[in-house]
C-alpha positions in Angstrom: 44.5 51.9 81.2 46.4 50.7 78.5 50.1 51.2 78.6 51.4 50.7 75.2 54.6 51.9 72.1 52.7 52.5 69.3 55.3 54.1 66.8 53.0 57.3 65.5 54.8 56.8 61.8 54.2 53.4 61.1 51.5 52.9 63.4 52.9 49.8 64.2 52.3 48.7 68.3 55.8 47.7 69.4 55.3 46.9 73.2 52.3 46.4 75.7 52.7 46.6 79.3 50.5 45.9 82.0 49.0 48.3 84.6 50.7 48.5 87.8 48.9 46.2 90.6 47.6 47.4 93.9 50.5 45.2 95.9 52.6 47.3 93.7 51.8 50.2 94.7 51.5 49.5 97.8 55.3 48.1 97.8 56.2 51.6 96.4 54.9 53.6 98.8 56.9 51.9 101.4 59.8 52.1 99.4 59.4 55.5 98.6 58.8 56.3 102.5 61.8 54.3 103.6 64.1 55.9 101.0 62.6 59.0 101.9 64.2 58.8 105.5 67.7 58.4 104.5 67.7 60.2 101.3 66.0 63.6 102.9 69.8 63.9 105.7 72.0 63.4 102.7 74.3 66.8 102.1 73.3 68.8 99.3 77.4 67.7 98.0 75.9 64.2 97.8 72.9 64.6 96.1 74.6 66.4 93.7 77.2 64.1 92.7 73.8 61.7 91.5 72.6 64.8 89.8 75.9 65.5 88.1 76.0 62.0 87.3 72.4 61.6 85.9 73.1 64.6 83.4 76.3 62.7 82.3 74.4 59.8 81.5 72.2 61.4 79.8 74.6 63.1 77.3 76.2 59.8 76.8 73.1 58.3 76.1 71.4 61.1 74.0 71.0 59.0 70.8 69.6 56.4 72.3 67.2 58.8 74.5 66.0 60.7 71.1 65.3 57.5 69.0 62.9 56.4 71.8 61.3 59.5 71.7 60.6 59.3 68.2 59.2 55.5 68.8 57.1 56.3 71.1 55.3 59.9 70.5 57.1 60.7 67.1 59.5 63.4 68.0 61.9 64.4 65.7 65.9 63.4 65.8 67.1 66.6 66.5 64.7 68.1 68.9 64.4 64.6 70.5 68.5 65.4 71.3 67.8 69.0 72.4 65.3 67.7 74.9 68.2 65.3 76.8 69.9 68.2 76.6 67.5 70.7 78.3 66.7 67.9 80.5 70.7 68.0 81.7 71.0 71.1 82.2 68.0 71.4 84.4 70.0 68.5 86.5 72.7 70.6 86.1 71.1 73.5 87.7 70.4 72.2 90.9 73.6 70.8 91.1 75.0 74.2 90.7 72.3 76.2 92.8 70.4 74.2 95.5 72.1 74.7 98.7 72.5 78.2 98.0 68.3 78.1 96.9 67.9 76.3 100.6 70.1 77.8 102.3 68.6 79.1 106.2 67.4 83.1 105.8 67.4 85.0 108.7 64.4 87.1 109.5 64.7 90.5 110.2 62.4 91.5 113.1 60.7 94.7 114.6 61.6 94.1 118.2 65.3 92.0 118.7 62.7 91.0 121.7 60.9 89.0 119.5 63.8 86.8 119.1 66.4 85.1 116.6 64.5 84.0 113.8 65.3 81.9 111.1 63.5 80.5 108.7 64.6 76.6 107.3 63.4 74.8 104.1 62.9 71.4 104.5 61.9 68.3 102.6 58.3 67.2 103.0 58.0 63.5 102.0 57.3 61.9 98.3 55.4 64.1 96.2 53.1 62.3 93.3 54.2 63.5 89.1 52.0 63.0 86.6 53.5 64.0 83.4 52.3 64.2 79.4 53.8 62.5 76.6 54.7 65.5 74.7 57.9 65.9 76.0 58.5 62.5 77.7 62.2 63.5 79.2 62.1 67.2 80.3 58.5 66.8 81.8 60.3 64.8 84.0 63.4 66.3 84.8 61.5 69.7 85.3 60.0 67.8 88.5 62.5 65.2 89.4 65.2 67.5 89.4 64.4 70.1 92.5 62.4 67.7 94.2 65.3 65.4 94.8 67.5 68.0 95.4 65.3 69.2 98.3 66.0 65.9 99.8 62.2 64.7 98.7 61.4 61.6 97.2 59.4 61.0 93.9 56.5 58.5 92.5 56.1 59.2 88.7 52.9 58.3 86.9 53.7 59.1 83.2 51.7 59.2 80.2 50.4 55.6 79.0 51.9 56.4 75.3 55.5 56.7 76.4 55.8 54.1 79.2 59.6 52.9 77.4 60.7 56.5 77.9 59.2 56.6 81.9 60.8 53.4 82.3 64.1 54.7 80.9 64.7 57.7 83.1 63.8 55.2 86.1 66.7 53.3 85.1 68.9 56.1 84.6 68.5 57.5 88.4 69.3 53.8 89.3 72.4 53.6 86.7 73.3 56.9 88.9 74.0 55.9 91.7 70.0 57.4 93.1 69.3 55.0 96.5 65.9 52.9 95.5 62.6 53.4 95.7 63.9 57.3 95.8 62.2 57.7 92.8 60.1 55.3 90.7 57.9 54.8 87.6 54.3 52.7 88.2 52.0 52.3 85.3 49.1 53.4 87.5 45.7 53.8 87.0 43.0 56.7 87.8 42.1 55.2 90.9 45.6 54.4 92.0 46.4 57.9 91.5 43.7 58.5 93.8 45.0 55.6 96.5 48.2 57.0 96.4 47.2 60.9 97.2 45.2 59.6 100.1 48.3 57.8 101.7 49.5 60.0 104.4 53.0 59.5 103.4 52.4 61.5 99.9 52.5 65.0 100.5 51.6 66.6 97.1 51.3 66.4 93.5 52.5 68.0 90.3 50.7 67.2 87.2 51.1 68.4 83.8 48.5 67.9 81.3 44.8 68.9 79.9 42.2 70.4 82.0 40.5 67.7 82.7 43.0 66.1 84.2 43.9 68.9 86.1 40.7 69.2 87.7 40.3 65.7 88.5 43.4 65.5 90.1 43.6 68.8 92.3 39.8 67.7 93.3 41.5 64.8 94.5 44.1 66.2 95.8 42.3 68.7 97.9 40.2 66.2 99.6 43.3 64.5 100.7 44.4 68.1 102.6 47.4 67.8 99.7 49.4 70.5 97.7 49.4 70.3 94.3 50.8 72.4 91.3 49.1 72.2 87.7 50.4 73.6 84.4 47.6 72.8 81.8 47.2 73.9 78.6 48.1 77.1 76.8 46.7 79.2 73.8 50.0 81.7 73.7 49.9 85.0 71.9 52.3 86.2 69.7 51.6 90.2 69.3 52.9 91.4 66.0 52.9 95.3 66.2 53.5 97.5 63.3 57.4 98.1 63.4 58.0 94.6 63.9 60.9 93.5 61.5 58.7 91.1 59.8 60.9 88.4 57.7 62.5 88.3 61.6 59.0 88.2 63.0 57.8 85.6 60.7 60.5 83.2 61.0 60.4 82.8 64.8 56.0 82.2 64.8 56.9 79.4 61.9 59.0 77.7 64.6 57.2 79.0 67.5 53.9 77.1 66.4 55.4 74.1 64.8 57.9 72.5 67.0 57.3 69.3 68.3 54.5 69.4 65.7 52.9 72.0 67.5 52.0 69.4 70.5 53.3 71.9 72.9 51.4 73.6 75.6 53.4 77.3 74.7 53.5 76.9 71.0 52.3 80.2 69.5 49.3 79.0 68.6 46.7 82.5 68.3 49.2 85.5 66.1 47.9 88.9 66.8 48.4 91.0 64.1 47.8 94.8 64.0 46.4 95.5 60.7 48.9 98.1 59.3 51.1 94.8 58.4 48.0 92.0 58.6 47.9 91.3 55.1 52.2 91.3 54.5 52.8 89.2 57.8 49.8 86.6 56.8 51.3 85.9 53.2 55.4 85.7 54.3 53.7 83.5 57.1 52.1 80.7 54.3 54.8 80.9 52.9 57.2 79.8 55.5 54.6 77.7 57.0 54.8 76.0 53.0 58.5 75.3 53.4 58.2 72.6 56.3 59.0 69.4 55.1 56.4 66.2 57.1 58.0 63.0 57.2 60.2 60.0 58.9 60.6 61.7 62.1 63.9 59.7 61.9 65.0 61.9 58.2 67.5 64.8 59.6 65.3 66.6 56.6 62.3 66.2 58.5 61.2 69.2 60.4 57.4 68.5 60.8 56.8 65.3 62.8 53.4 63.4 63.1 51.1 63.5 65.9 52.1 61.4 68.8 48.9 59.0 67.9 46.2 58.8 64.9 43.7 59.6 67.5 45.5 62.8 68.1 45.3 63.6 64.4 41.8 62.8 64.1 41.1 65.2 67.3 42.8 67.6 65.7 40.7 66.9 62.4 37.7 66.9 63.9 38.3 70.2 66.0 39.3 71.8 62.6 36.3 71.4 61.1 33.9 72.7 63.9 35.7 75.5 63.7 35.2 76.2 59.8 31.4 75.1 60.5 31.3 78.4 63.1 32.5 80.6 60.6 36.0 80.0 60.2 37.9 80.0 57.3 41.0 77.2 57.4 43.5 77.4 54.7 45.9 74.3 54.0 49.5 75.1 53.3 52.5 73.5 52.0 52.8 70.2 50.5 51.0 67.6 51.0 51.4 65.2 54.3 52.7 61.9 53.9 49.9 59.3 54.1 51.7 56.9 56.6 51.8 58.6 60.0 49.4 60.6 62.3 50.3 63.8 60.0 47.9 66.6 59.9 48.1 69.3 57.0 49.3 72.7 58.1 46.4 74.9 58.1 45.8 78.7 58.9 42.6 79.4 60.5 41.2 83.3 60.3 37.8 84.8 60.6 37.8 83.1 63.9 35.4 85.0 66.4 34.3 85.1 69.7 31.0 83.4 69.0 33.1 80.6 67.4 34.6 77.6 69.9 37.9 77.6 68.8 38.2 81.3 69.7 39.1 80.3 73.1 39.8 76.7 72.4 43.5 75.1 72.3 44.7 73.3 68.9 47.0 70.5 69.9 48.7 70.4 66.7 50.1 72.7 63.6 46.7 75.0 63.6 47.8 78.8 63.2 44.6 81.2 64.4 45.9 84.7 62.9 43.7 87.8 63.9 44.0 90.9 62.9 44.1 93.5 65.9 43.6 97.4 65.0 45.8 98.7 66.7 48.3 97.6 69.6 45.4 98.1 72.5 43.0 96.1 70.2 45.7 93.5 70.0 46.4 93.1 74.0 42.3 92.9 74.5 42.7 90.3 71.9 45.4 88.3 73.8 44.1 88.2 77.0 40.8 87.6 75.9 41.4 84.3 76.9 40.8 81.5 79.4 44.6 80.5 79.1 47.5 82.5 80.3 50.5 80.7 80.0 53.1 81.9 77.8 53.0 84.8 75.5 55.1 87.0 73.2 55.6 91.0 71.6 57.4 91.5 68.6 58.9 94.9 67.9 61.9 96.8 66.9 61.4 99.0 70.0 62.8 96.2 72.9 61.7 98.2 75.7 58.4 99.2 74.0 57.4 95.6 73.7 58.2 95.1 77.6 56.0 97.5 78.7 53.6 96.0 76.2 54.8 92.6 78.1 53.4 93.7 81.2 50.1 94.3 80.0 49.3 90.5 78.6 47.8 88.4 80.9 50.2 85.2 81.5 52.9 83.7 83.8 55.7 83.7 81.2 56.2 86.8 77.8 59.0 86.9 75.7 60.2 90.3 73.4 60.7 89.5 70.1 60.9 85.7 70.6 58.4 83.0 71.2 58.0 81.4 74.8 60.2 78.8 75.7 61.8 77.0 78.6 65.5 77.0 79.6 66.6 75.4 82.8 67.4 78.8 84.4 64.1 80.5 83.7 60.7 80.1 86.0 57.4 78.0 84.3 54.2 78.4 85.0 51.0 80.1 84.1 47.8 82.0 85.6 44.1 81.5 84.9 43.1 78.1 83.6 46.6 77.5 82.3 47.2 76.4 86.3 49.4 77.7 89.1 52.4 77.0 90.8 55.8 77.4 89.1 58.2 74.9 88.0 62.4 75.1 88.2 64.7 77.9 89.4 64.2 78.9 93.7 60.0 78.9 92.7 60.0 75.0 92.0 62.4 73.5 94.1 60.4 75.4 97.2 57.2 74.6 96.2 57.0 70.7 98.2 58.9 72.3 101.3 57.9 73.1 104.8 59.1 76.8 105.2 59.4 76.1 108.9 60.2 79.4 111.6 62.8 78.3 114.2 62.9 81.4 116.9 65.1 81.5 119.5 63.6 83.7 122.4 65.0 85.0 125.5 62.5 87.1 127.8 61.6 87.4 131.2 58.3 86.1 131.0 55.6 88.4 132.2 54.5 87.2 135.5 
């Protein structure tokens, strides 16, 4: 496995870096271990303050944080900067909210005979992350953060595109004040991945990613008795029914399909239109599509970035075209792309059907599917007909119409009149082949925890 910059705008390769060794990780596991055993009987007040501290740094640092972004995966300027902050404010969060999320629960019982019981959340050990390059910072705050709050300790195995930006956040937990080997980046490989789920030390894994990793990795992961949460890939709906306020409507899928150049596993990437406003919402959609300007991800005018890689952009290409060979038609829009850079054309795909692969396929780049539904039920079918259920969203003037519209898509996360996104506050996670498990708020920070009973009893005994 190749660990390697390779700036996707110039294509020029700034920095190799050699995969990890077995002593290596080896020496990590121990050091995660024996940080683990000091680390998991500090106070909640005192992980905190390295929390609090690591979100600082992180502000302070945000220009430096977003231009490595855009080095390594393309990102651009300004959504490189939101991402340190998003990334902060999940730190933030469990600064704010993890005793509390921790704290003992007494159990209320049938019988007082049955006892005092309480019921404790405790850490479990160091937990495995494998995170993608598509958001190289918040991928791993969204982990790191609850984990070590929990009193847990963390081995990250990033994406081999951004290994600058994995080492960077090591650093940062260091800079800190976080005790070493509490958490640490290794430039593994498939098989060390493997060597380090069977050490009984490890007690689960969170991956982010494709499928195929996915499976590869919870295979694994299951063999070795281990927990492990996936959030895989996403083909979100956004539902456009008939009283939608379309200009409104039409502005939010624009950016809701092309941020972070699309590469984002709840872009809106299949519209659902019912056809009483098909034909209006497909035209005002070109056309704000045709208003996106592709360049230096660097250029504050810049608002469509390249693909993190030119392999990526031929993928893409390539996935294009099978599509239109099924049947599809694919419309190009806007200006052209500039030549330099892993830059695909914007391009609208419709006449997409169910005999066709891309109908329940994933585009990993800015690929709009638009379908027109006829009618609201036709539209839901439409949406769930799916093998993803990630994210999702309704648009509508009637708010509360569009909830209980909500409720009928299958996904782990729907939005009214907005596309899905994250915020540090809300829960993540899908259903279906989009993975389980959840990620931040009380559902993410107990997910690597033994929920352990303690019961006091006093009884006669019986005989």
């Amino acid at each position: 496995m190749a660990y390697a910059t390779i700036n996707p705008y110039t294509g020029e390769t700034l920095k190799c870096f050699p995969d990890a060794t077995d002593e290596q990780v080896a020496q990590a596991l121990d050091d995660a271990h024996h940080a683990f055993m000091s680390w998991k009987e500090c106070s909640h007040a005192a992980r905190g303050q390295i929390l609090q501290r690591a979100a600082d740094l992180l502000r302070e640092r945000a220009n430096d944080y977003a231009r490595l972004m855009t080095i390594e995966m393309g990102k651009i300027t300004s959504e490189g900067l939101g991402e340190v902050e998003l990334s902060a404010g999940i730190l933030e969060y469990y600064v704010k909210h993890a005793e509390s999320l921790l704290a003992p629960e007494k159990l209320v019982v049938a019988d007082p005979a049955e006892g005092d019981a309480t019921l404790v959340h405790e850490p479990l050990g160091i937990i495995l992350a494998i995170e993608p390059w598509n958001f190289p910072f918040y991928q791993v705050a969204r982990i790191l953060a609850p984990q070590l709050a929990a009193g847990n300790t963390l081995l990250l195995k990033h994406a081999s595109n951004v290994p600058q930006c994995a080492a960077a956040f090591e650093q940062l937990m260091l800079d800190a004040g976080l005790p070493s080997g509490a958490f640490q980046n290794l430039n593994a490989t498939h098989q060390q991945v493997e060597t380090i789920l069977n050490d009984p030390r490890v007690q689960g894994v969170a991956l982010t990613g494709s499928e195929g990793a996915g499976a590869a990795v919870a295979a694994q992961a299951g063999k070795a008795l281990k927990k492990s949460t996936l959030e895989l890939g996403g083909a979100d709906a956004l539902v456009v029914l008939k009283d939608a306020e379309l200009e409104k409507t039409v502005k939010w899928a624009v950016i809701g399909r092309h941020w972070n150049a699309g590469q984002v596993c709840i872009s809106s990437k299949r519209m659902i239109v019912v056809e009483e406003v098909y034909n209006d919402f497909l035209a005002l959609y070109a056309a704000g599509v045709a208003q996106l300007k592709a360049g230096d991800p660097m250029d504050p005018q810049t608002n469509l970035a390249p693909l993190s890689s030119q392999a990526a952009a031929d993928e893409l290409l390539e996935k294009i075209q099978e599509a239109v060979k099924h049947g599809a038609k694919a419309t190009e829009v806007g200006p052209k792309v500039p030549v330099q850079g892993a830059f695909v054309q914007p391009t609208i795909l419709t006449n997409v059907t169910p005999d066709n692969p891309a109908y329940y396929g994933e585009f990993f780049g800015p690929v709009s599917m638009i379908f027109c539904a006829k009618d609201e039920d036709d539209a839901v079918r439409i949406a769930n007909d799916s093998p993803f259920g990630l994210g999702g969203s309704v648009f509508t003037a009637d708010a509360q119409h569009g909830a209980e519209v909500a409720k009928r898509i299958s996904a782990g996360m729907v939005f009214v009149n907005h596309p899905t996104s994250c915020k540090p506050d809300l829960p993540f996670g899908g259903v279906k082949r989009s993975g389980y498990g959840r990620e931040l708020i009380g559902l993410g920070i107990k997910e690597f925890v033994n929920h352990k009973l303690i019961n006091i009893v006093d009884i006669d005994a019986p005989f």
